[in-house]
mmCIF file of the N, C-alpha and C atoms, coordinates in Angstrom:
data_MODEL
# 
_entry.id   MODEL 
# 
loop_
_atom_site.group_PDB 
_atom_site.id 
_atom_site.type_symbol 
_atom_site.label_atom_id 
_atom_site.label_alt_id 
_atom_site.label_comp_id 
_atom_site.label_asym_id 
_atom_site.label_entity_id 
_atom_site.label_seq_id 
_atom_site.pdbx_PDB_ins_code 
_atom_site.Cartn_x 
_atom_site.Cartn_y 
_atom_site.Cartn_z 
_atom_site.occupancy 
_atom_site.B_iso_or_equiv 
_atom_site.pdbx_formal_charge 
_atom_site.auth_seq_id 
_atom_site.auth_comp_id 
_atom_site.auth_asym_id 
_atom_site.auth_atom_id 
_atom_site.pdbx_PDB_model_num 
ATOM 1   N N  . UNK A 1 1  ? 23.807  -10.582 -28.191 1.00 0.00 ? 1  UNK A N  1 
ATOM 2   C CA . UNK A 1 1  ? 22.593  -11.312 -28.510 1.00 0.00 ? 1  UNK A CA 1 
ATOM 3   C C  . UNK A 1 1  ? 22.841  -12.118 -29.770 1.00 0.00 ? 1  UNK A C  1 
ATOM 4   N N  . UNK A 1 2  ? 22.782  -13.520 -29.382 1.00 0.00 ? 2  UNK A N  1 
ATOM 5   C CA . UNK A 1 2  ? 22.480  -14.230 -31.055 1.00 0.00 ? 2  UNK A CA 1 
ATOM 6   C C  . UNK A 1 2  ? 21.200  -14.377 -31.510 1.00 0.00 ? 2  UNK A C  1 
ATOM 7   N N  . UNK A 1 3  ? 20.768  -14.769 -32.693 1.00 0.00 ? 3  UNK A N  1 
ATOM 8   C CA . UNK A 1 3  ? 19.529  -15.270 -33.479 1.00 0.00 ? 3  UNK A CA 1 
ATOM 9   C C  . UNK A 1 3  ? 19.876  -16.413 -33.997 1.00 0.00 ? 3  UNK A C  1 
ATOM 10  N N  . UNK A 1 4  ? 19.035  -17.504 -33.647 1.00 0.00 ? 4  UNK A N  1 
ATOM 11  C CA . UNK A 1 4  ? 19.117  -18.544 -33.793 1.00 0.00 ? 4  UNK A CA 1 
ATOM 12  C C  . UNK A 1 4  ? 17.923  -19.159 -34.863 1.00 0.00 ? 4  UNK A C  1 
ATOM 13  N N  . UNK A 1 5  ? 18.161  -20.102 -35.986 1.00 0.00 ? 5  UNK A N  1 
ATOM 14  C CA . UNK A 1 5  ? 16.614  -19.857 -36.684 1.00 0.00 ? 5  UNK A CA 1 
ATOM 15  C C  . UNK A 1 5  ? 16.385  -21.654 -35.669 1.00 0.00 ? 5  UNK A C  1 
ATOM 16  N N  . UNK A 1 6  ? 14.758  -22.102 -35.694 1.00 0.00 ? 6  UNK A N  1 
ATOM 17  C CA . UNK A 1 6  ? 14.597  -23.007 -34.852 1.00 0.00 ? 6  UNK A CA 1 
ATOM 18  C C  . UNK A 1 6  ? 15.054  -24.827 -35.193 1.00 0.00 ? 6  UNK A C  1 
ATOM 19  N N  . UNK A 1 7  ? 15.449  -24.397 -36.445 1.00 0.00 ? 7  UNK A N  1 
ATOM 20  C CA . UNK A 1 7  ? 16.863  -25.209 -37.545 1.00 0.00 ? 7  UNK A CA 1 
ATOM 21  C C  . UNK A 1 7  ? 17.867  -25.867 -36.410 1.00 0.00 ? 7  UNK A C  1 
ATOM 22  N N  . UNK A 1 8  ? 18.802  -24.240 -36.233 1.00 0.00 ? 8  UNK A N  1 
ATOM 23  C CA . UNK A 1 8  ? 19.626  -24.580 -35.656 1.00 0.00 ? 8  UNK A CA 1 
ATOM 24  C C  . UNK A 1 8  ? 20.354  -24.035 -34.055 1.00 0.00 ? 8  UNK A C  1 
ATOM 25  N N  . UNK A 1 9  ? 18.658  -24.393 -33.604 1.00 0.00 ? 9  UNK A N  1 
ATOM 26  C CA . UNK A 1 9  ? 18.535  -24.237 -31.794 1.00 0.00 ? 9  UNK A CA 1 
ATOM 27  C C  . UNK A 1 9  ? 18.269  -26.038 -31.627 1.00 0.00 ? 9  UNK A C  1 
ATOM 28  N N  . UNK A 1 10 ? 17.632  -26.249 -32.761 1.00 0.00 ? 10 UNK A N  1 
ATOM 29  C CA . UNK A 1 10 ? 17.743  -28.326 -32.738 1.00 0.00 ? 10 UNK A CA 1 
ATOM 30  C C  . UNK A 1 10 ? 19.507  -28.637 -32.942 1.00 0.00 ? 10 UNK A C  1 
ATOM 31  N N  . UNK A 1 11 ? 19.749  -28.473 -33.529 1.00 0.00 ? 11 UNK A N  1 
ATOM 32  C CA . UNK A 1 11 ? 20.875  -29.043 -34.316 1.00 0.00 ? 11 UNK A CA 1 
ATOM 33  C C  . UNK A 1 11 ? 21.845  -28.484 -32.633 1.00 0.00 ? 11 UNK A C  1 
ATOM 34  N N  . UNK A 1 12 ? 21.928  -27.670 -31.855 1.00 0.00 ? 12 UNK A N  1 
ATOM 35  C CA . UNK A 1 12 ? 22.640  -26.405 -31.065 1.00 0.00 ? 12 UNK A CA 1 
ATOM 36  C C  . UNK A 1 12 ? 22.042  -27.062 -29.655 1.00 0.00 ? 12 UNK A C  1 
ATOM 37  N N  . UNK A 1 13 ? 20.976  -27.916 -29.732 1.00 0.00 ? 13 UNK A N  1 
ATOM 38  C CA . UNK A 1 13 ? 20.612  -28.216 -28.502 1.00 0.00 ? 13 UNK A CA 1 
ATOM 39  C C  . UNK A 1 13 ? 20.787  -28.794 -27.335 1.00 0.00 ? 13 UNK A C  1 
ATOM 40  N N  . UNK A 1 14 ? 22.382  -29.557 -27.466 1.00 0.00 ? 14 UNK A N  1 
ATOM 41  C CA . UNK A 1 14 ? 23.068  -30.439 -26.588 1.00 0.00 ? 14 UNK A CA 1 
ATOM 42  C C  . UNK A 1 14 ? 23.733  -29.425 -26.121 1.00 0.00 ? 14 UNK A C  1 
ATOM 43  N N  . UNK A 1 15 ? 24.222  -27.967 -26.611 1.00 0.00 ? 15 UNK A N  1 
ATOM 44  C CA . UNK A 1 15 ? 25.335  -27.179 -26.289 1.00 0.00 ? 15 UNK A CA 1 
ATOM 45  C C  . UNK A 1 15 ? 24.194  -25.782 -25.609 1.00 0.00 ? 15 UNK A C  1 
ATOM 46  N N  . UNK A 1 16 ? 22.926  -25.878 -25.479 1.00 0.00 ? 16 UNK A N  1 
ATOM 47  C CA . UNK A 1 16 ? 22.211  -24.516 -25.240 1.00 0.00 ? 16 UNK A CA 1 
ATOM 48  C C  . UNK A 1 16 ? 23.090  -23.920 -24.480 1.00 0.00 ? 16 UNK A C  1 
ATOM 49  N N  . UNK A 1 17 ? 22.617  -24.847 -23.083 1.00 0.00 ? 17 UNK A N  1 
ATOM 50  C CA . UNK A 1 17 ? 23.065  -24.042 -22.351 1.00 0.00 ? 17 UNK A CA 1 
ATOM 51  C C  . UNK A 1 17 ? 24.792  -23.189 -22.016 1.00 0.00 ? 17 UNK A C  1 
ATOM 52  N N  . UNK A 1 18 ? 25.567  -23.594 -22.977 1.00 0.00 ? 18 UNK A N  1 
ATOM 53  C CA . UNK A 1 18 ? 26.433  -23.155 -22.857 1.00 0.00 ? 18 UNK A CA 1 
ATOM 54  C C  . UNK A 1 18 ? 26.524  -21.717 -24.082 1.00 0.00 ? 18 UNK A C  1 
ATOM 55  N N  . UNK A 1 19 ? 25.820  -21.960 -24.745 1.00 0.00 ? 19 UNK A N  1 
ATOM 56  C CA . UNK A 1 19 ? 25.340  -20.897 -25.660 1.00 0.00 ? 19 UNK A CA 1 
ATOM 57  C C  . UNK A 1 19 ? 24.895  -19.442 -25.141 1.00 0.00 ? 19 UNK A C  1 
ATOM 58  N N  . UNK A 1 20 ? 23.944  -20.075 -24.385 1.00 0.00 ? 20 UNK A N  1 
ATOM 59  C CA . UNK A 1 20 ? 23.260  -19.200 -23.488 1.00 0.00 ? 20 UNK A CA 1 
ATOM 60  C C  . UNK A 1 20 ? 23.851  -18.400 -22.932 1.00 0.00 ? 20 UNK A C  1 
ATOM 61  N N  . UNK A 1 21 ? 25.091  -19.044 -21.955 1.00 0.00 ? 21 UNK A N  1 
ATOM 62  C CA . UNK A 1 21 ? 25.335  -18.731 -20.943 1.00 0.00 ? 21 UNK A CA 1 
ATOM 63  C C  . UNK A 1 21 ? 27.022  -17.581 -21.083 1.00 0.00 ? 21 UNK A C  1 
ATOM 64  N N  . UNK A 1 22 ? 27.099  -17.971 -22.660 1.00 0.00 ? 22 UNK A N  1 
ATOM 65  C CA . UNK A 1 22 ? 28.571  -17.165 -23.307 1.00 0.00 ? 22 UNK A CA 1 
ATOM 66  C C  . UNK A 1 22 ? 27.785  -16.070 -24.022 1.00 0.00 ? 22 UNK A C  1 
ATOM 67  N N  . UNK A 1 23 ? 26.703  -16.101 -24.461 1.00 0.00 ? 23 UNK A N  1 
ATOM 68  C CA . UNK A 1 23 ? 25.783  -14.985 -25.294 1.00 0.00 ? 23 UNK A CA 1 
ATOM 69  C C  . UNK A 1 23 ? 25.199  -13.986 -24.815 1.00 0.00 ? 23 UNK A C  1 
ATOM 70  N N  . UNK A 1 24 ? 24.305  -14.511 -23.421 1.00 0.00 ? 24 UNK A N  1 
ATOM 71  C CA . UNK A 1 24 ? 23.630  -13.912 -23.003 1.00 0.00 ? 24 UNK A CA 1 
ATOM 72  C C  . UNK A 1 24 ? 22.398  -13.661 -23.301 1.00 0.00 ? 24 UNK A C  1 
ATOM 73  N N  . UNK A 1 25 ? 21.668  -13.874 -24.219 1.00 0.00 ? 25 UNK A N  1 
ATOM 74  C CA . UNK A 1 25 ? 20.652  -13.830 -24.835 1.00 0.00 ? 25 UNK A CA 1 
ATOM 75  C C  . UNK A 1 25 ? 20.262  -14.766 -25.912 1.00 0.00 ? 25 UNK A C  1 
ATOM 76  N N  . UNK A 1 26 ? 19.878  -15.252 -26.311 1.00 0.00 ? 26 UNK A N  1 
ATOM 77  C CA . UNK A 1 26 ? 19.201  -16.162 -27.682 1.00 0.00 ? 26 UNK A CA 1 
ATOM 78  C C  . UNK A 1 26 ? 18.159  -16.059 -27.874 1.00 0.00 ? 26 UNK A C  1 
ATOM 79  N N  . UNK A 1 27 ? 17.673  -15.356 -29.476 1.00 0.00 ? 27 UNK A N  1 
ATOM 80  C CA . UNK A 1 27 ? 16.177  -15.128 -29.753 1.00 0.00 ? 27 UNK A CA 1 
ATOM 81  C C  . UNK A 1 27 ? 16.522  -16.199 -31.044 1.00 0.00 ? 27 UNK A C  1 
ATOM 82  N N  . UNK A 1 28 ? 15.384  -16.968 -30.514 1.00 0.00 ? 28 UNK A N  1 
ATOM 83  C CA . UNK A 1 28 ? 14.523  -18.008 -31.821 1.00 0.00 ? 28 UNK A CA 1 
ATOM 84  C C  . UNK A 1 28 ? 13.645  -17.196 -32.917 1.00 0.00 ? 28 UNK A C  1 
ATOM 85  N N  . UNK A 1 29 ? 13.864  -17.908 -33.881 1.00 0.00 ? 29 UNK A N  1 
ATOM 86  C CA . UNK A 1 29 ? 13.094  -17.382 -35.022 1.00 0.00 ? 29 UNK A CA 1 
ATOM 87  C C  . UNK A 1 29 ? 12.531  -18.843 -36.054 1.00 0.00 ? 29 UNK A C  1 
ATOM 88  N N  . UNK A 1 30 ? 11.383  -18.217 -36.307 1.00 0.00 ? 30 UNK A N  1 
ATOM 89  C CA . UNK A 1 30 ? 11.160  -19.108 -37.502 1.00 0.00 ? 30 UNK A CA 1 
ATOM 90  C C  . UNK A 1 30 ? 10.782  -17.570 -38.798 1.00 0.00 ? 30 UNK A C  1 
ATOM 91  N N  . UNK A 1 31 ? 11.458  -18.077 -40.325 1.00 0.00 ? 31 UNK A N  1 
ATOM 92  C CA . UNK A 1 31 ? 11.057  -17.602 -41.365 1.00 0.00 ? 31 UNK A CA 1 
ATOM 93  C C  . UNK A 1 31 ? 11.521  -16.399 -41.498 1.00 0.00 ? 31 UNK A C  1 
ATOM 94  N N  . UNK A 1 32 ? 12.782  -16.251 -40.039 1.00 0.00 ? 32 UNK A N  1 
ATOM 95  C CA . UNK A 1 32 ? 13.045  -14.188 -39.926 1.00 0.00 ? 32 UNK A CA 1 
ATOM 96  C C  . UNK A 1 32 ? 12.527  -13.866 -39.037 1.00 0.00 ? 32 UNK A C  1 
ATOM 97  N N  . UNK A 1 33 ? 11.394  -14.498 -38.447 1.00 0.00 ? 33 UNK A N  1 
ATOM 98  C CA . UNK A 1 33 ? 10.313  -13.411 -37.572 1.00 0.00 ? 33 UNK A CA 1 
ATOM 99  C C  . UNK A 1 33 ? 10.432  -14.089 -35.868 1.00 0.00 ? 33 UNK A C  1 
ATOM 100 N N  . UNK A 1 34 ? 11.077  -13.127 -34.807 1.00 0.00 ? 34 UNK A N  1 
ATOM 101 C CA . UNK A 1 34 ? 11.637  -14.122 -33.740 1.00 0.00 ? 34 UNK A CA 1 
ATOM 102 C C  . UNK A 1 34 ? 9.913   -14.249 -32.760 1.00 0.00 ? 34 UNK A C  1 
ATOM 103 N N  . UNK A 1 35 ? 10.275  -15.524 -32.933 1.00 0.00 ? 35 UNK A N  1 
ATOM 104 C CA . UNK A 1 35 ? 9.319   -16.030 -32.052 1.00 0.00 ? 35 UNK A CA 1 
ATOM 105 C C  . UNK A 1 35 ? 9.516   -16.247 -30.110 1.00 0.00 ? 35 UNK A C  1 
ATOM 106 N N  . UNK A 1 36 ? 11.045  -16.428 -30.065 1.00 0.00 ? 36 UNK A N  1 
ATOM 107 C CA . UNK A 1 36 ? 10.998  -16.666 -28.415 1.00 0.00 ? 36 UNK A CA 1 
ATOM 108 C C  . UNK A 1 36 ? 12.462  -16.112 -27.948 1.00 0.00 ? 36 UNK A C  1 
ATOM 109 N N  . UNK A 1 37 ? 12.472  -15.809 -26.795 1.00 0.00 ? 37 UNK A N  1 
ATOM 110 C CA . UNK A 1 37 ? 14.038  -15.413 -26.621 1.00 0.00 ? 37 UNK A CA 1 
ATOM 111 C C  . UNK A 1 37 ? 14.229  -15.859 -25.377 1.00 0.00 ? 37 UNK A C  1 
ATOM 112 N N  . UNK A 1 38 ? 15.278  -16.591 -25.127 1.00 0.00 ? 38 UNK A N  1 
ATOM 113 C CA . UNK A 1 38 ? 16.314  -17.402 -24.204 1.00 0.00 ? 38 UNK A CA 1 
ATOM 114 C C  . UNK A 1 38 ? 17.225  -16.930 -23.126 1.00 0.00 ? 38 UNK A C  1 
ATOM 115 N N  . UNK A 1 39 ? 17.211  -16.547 -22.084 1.00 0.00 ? 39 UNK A N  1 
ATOM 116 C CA . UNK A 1 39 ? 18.105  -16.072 -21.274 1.00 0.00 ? 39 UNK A CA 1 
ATOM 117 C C  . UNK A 1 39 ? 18.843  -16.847 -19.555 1.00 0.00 ? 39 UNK A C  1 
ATOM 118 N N  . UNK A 1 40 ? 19.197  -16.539 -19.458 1.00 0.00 ? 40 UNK A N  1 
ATOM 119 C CA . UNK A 1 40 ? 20.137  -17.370 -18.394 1.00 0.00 ? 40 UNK A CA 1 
ATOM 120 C C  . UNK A 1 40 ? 19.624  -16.936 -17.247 1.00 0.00 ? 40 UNK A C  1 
ATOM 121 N N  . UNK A 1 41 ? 19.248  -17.335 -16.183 1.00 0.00 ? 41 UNK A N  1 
ATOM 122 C CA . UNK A 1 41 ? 18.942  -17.167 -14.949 1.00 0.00 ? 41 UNK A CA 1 
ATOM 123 C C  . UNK A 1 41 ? 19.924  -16.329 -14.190 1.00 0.00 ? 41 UNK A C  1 
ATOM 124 N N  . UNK A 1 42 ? 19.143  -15.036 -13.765 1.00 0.00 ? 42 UNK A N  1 
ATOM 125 C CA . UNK A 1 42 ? 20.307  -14.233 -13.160 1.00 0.00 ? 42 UNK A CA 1 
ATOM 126 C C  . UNK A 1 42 ? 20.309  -14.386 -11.282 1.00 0.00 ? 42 UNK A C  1 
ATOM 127 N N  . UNK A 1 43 ? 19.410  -15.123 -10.775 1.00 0.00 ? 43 UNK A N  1 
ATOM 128 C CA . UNK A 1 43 ? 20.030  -15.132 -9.360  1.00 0.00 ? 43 UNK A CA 1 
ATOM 129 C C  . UNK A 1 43 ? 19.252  -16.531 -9.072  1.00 0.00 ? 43 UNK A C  1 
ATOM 130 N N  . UNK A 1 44 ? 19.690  -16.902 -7.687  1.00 0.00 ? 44 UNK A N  1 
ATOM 131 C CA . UNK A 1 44 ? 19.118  -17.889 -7.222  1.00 0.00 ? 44 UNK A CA 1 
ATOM 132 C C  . UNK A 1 44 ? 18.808  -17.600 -5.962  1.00 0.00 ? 44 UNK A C  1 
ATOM 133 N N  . UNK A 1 45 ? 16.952  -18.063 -5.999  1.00 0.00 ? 45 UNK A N  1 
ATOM 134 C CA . UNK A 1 45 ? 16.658  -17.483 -4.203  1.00 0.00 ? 45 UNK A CA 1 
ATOM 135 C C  . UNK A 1 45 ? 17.011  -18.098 -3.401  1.00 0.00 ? 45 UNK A C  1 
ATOM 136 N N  . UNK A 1 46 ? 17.531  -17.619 -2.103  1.00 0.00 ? 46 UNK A N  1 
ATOM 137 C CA . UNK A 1 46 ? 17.689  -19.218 -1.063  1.00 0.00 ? 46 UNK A CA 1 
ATOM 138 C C  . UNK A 1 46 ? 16.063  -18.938 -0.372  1.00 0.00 ? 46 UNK A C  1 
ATOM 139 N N  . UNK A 1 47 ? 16.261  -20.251 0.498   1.00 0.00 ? 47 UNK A N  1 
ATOM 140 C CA . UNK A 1 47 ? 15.006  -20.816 1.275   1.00 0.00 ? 47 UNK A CA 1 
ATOM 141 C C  . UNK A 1 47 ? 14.966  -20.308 2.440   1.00 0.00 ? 47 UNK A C  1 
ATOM 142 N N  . UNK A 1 48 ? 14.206  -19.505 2.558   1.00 0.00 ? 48 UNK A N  1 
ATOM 143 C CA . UNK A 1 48 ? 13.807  -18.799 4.363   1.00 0.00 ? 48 UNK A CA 1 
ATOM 144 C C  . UNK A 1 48 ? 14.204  -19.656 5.257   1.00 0.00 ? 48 UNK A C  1 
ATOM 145 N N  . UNK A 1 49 ? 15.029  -18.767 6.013   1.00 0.00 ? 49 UNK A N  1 
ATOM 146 C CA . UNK A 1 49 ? 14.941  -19.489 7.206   1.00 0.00 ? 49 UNK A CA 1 
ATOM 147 C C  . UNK A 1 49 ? 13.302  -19.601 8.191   1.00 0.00 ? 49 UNK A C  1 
ATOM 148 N N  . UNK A 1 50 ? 13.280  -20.883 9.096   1.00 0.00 ? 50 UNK A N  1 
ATOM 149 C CA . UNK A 1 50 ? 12.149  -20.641 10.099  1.00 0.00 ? 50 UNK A CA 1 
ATOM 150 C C  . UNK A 1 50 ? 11.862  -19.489 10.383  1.00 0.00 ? 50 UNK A C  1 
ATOM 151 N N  . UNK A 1 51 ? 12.792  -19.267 11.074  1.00 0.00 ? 51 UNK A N  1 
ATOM 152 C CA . UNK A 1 51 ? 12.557  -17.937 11.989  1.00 0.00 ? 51 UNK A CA 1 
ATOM 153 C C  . UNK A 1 51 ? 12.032  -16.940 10.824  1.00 0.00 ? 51 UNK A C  1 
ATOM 154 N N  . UNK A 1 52 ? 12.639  -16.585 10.256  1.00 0.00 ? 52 UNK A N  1 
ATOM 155 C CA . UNK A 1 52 ? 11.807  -15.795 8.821   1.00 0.00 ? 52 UNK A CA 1 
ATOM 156 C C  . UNK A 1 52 ? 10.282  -16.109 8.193   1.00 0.00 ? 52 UNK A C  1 
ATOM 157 N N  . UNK A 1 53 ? 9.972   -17.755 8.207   1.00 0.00 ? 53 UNK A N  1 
ATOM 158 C CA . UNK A 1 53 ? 8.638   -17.856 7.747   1.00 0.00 ? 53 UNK A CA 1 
ATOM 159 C C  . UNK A 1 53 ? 7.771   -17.032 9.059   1.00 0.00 ? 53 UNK A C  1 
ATOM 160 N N  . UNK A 1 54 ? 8.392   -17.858 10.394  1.00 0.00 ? 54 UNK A N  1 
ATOM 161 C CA . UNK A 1 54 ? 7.294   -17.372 11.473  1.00 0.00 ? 54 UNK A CA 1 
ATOM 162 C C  . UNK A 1 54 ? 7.050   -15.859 11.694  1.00 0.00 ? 54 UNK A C  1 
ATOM 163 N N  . UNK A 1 55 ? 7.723   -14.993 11.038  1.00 0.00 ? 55 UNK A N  1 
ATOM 164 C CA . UNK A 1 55 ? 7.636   -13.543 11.290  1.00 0.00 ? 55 UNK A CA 1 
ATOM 165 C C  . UNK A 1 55 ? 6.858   -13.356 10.161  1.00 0.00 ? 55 UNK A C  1 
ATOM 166 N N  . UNK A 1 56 ? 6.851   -13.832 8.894   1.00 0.00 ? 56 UNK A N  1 
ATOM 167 C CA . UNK A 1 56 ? 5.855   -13.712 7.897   1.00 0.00 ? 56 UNK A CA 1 
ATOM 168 C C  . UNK A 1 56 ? 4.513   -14.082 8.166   1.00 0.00 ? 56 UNK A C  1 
ATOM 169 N N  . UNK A 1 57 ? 4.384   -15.597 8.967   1.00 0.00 ? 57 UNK A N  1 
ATOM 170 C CA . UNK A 1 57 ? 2.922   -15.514 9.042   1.00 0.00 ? 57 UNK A CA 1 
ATOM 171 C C  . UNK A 1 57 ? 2.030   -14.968 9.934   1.00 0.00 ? 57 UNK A C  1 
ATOM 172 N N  . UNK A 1 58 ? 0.985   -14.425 9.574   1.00 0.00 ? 58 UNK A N  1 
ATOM 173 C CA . UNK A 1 58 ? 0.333   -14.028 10.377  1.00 0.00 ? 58 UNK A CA 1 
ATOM 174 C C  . UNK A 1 58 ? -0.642  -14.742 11.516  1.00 0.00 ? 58 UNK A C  1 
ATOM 175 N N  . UNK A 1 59 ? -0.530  -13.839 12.569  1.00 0.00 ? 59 UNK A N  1 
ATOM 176 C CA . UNK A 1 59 ? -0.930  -14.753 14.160  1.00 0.00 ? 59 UNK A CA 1 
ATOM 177 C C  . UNK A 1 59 ? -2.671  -14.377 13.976  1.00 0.00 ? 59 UNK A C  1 
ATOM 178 N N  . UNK A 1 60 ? -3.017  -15.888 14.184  1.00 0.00 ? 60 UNK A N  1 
ATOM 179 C CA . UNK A 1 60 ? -4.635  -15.752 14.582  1.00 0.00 ? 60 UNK A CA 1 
ATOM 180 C C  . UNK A 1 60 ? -4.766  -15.084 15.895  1.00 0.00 ? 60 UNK A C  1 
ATOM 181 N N  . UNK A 1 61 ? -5.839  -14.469 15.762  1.00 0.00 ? 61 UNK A N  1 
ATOM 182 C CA . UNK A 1 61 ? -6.664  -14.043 17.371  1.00 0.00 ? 61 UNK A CA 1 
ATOM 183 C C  . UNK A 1 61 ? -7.146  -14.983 18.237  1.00 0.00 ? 61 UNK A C  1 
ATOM 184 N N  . UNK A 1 62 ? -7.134  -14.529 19.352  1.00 0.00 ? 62 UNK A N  1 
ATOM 185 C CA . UNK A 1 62 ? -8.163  -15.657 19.991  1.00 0.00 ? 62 UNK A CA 1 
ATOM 186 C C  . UNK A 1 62 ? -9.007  -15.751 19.363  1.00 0.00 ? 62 UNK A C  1 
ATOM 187 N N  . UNK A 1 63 ? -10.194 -14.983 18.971  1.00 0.00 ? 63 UNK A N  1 
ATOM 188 C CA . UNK A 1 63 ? -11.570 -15.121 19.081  1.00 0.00 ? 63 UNK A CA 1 
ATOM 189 C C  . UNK A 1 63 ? -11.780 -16.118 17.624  1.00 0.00 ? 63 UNK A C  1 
ATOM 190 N N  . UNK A 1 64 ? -10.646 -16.044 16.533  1.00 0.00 ? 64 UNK A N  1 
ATOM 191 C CA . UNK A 1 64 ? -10.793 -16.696 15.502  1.00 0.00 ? 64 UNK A CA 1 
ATOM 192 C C  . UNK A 1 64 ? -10.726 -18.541 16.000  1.00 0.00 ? 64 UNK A C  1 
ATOM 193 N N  . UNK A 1 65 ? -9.400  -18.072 16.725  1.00 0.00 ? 65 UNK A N  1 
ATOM 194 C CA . UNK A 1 65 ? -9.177  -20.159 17.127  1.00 0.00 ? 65 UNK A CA 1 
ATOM 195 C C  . UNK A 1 65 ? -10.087 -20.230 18.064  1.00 0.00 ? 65 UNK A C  1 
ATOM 196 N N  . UNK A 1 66 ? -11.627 -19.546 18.893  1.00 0.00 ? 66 UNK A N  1 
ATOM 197 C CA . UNK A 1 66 ? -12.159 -20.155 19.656  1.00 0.00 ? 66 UNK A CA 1 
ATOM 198 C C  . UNK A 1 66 ? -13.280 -20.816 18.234  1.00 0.00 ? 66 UNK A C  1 
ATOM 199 N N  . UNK A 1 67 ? -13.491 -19.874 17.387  1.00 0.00 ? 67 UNK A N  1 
ATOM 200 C CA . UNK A 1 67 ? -13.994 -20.100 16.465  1.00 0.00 ? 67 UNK A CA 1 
ATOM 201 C C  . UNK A 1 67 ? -13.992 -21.690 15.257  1.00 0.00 ? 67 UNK A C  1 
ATOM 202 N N  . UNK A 1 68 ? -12.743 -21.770 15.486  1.00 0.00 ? 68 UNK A N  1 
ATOM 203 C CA . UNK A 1 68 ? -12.338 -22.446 14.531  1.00 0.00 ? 68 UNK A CA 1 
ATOM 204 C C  . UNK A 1 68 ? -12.334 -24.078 15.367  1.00 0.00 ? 68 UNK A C  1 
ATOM 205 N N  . UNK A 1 69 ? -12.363 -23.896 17.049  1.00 0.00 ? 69 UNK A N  1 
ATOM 206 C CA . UNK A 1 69 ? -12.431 -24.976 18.014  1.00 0.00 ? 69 UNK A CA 1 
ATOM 207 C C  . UNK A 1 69 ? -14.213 -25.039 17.636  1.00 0.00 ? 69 UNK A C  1 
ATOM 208 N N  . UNK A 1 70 ? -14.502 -23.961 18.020  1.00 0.00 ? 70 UNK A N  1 
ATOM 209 C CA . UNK A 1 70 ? -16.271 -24.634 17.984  1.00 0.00 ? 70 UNK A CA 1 
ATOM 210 C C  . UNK A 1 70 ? -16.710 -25.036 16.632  1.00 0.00 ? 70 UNK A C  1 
ATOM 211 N N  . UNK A 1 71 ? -16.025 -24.757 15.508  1.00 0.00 ? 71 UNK A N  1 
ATOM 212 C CA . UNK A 1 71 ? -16.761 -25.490 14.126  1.00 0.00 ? 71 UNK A CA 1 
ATOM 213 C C  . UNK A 1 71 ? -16.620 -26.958 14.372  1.00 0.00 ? 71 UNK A C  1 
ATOM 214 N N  . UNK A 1 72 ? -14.974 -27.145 14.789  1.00 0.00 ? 72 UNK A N  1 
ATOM 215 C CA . UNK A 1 72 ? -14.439 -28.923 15.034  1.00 0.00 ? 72 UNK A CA 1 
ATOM 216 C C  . UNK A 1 72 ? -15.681 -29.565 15.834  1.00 0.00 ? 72 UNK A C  1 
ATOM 217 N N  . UNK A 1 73 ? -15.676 -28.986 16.503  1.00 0.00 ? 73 UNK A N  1 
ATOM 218 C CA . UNK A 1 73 ? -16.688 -29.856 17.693  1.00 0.00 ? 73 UNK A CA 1 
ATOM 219 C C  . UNK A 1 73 ? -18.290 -30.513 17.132  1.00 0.00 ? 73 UNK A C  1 
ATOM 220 N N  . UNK A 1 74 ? -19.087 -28.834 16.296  1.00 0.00 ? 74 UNK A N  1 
ATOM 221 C CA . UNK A 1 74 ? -20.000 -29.333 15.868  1.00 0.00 ? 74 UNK A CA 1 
ATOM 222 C C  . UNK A 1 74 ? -19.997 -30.703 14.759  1.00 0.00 ? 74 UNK A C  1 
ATOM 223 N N  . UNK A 1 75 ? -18.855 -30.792 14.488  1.00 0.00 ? 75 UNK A N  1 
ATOM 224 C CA . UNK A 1 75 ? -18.789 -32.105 13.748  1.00 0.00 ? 75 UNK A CA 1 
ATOM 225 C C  . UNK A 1 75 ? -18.830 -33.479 13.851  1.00 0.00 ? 75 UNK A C  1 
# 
């Protein structure tokens, strides 16, 4: 873990992310007293497949889509 005061996270700021990413951690401080702490993203989600959303969503009933046909209509 480094401590960084917010001095020299400006001055450090073209290089963060490589800071970051050799440290593992970076807590900001102003005056001594840490105000924020910095960490590197540890995974990346992938994107569902179809077939995966369609098992997630849930199936209307009939009686809802006859429902949802007769609101359209009264319109």
């Amino acid at each position: 873990m480094k401590s960084l005061s917010i001095r020299e996270v400006r001055r450090a700021l073209a290089q963060l992310d490589e800071l970051v990413s050799r440290e593992g951690e970076v807590v900001v401080t102003r005056r001594g007293q840490p105000i924020a702490r910095l960490l590197p993203l540890r995974s990346t989600r992938r994107m569902p497949s179809h077939a995966d959303l369609r098992t997630r969503t849930p199936r209307l009933s009939k009686g809802s889509e006859m429902h949802i046909r007769a609101e359209r209509d009264e319109r």
